[in-house]
C-alpha positions in Angstrom: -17.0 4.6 40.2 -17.3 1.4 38.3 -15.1 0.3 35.2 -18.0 -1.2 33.7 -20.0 2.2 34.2 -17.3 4.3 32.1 -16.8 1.0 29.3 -20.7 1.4 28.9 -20.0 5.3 28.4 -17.4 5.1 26.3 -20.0 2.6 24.1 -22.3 5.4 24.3 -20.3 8.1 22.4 -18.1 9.6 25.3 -14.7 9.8 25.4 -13.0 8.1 28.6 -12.0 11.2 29.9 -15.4 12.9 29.2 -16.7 9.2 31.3 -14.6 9.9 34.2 -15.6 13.5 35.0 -19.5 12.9 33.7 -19.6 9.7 36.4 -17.2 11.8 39.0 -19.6 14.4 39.1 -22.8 12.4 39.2 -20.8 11.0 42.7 -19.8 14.3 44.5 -22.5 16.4 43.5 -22.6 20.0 42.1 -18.9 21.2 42.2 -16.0 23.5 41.2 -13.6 23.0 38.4 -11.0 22.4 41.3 -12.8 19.5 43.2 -13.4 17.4 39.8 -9.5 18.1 38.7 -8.9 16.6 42.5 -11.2 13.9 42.0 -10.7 12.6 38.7 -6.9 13.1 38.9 -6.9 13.9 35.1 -4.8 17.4 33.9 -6.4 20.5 34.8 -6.9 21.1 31.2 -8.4 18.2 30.1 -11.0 18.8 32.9 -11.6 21.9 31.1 -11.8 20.8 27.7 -14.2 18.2 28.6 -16.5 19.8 30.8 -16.9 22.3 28.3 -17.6 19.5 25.9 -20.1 17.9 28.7 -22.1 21.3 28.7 -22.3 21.6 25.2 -23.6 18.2 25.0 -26.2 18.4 27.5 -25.2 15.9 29.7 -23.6 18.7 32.3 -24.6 22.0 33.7 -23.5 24.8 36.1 -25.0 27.5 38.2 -23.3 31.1 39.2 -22.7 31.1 43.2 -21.5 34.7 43.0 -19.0 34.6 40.0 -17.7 31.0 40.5 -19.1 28.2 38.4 -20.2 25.6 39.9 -21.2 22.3 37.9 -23.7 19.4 38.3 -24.8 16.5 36.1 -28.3 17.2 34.0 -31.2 14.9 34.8 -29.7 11.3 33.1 -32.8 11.1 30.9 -30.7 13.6 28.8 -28.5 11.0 27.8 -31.5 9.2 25.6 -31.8 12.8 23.7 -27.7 12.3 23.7 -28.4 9.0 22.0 -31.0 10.0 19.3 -28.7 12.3 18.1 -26.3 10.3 17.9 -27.9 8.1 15.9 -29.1 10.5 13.5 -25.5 11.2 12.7 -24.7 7.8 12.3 -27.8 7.3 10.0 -26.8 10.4 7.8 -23.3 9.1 7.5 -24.6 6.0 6.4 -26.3 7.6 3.4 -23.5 9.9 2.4 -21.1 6.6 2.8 -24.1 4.8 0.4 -23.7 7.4 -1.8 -19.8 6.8 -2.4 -19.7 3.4 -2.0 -19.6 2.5 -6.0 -16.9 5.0 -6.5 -14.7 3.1 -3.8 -15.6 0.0 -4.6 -14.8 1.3 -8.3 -11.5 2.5 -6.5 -10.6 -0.9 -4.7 -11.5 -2.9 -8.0 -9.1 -0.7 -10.0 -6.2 -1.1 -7.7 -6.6 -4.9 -7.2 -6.3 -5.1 -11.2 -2.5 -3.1 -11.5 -0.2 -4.9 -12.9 3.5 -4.3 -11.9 5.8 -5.8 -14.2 9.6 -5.3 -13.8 12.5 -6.6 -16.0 15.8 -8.1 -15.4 18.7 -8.6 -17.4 21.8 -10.1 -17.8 23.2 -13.2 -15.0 23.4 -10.7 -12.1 20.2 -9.2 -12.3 18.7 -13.0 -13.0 20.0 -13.9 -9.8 18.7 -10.5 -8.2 15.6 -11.0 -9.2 15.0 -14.7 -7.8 16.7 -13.3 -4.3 14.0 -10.6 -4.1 11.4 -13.0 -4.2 13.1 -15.8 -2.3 13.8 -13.0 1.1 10.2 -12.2 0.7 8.4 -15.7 1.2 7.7 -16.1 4.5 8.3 -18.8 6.6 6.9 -21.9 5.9 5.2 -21.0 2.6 5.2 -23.2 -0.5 6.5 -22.2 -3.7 6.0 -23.4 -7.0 7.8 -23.8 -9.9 8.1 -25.0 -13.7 11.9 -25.6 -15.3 13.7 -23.6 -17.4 13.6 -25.2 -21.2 15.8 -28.8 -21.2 18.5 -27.4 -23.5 19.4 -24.8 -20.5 19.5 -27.4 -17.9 23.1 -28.7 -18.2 24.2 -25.3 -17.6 25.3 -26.4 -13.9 25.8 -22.1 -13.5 21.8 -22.2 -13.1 22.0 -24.8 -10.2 24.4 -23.1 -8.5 22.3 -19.8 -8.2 19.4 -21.9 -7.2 21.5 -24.1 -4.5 22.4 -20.8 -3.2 18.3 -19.3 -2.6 17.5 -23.1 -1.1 19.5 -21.9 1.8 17.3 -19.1 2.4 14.6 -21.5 2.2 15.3 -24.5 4.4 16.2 -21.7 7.2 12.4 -20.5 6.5 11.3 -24.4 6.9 10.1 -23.7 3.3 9.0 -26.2 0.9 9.2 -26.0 -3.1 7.6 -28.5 -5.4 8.5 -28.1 -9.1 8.0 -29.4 -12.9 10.5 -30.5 -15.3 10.8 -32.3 -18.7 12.0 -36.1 -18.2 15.2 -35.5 -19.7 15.6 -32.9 -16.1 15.5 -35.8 -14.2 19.3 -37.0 -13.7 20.8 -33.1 -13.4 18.1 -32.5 -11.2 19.1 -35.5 -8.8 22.2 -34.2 -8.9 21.7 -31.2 -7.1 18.3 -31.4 -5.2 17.6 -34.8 -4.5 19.4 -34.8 -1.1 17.3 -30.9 -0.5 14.5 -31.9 2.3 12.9 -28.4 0.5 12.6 -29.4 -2.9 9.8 -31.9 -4.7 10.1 -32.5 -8.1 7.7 -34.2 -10.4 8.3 -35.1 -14.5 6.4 -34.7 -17.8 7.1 -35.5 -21.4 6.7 -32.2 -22.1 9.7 -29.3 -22.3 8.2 -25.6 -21.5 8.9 -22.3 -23.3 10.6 -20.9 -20.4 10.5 -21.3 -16.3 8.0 -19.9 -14.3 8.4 -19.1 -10.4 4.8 -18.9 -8.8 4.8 -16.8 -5.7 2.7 -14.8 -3.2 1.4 -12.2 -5.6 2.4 -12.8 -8.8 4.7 -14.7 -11.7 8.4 -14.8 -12.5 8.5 -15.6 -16.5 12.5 -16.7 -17.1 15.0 -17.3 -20.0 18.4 -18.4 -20.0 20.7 -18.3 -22.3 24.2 -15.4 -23.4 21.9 -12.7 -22.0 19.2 -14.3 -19.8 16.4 -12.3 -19.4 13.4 -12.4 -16.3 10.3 -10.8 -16.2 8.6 -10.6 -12.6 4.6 -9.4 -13.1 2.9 -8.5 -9.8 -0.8 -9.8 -10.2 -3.1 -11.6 -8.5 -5.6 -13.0 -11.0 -2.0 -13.8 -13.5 -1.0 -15.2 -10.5 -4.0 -17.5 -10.0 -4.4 -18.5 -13.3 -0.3 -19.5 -13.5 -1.1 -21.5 -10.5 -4.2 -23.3 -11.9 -2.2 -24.3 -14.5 0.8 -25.6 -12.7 -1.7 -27.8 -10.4 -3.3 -29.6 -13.3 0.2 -30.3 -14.5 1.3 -31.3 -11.2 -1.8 -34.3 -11.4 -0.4 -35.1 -15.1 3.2 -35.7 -13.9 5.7 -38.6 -12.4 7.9 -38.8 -9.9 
């Protein structure tokens, strides 16, 4: 019995089981149950369940010697018959998949377009929320960012929490290139200029709050007495923030 014969079986619709005992049987000849459990070395009962499976698709049949059964392969030209019908049953599942296919594609559109949006408050949960993210990029990945508003940035609290996530980072071999207002530029020195994850670029231009650009979505934050962080989980928001961030990115200075 050759591999390739039960691989070109198996292609044909059969089980490799069912391919063992239809090619074992083609060898030995008409047999008892017994001889082709021998044989084939499979369970007794899988021999069973198979052969019957065999008979009922043509491909195997037995004759009575007294009461015992005893099997033997049809003629092989059975197996085109085999094939036909399998095809039709491909061909009708094709058309009944057709006739679904704008509700799931309905479905999958609907699904891509939820939004998940999830808010944090207070210092703790600020720092929570950036940790999430941070344990979630995977190694190597770039991340992108745009400052918090200039009057929060001598608040060395902020740099702290974020000295703490590069860790995670530079373990990950990640890199982070971010945006600032020119006025950024000395703090930011201060505590990321001597960070091998960190590249930070400058405008003339202070933004409404900061924005952390990740894998599938946007992290909108505001500092402050109660700072507040709004993470939203969507792919086109996501693309669009990113866009943005890019043609900023081209505008700015080192």
């Amino acid at each position: 019995m050759q591999e390739t014969d039960i691989k070109t079986l198996e292609l044909a619709g059969l089980t490799h089981a069912q391919a063992v005992i239809y090619l074992t049987l083609l060898e030995i000849g008409q047999s008892k149950i017994g001889m082709m459990i021998e044989k084939t070395k499979l369970q007794s009962s899988v021999v069973h369940n198979n052969v019957n499976k065999l008979i009922e698709l043509g491909l195997i049949n037995f004759v009575l010697v007294g009461k015992i059964r005893h099997y033997q392969v049809a003629d092989p030209d059975v197996f085109l018959n085999f094939l036909d019908d399998k095809k039709k049953e491909i061909d009708e599942s094709k058309k009944e998949i057709q006739k679904i296919l704008p509700k799931l594609k309905l479905i999958k559109e609907s699904t891509k377009q939820k939004t998940n949006v999830e808010v944090f408050k207070g210092r703790r949960g600020f720092q929570s929320a950036y940790l999430e993210e941070y344990n979630r990029i995977k190694q190597g990945e770039e991340t992108v960012f745009i400052g918090l508003p200039k009057e929060y940035q001598q608040d060395e609290e902020i740099h702290k929490i974020f000295n703490k996530l590069d860790l995670i980072l530079r373990e990950k071999k990640c890199s982070i290139r971010g945006l600032g207002h020119v006025s950024n530029k000395k703090i930011w020195d201060k505590f990321y200029s001597g960070s091998p994850t960190y590249s930070m670029k400058y405008l003339d231009e202070d933004f409404p709050w900061g924005v952390m650009i990740f894998g599938d979505g946007i992290i909108l934050a505001m500092w402050g007495d109660e700072p507040i962080l709004i993470k939203v989980k969507n792919k086109k928001f996501r693309d669009n923030a990113l866009n943005y961030f890019e043609s900023k990115w081209k505008e700015a200075k080192n």
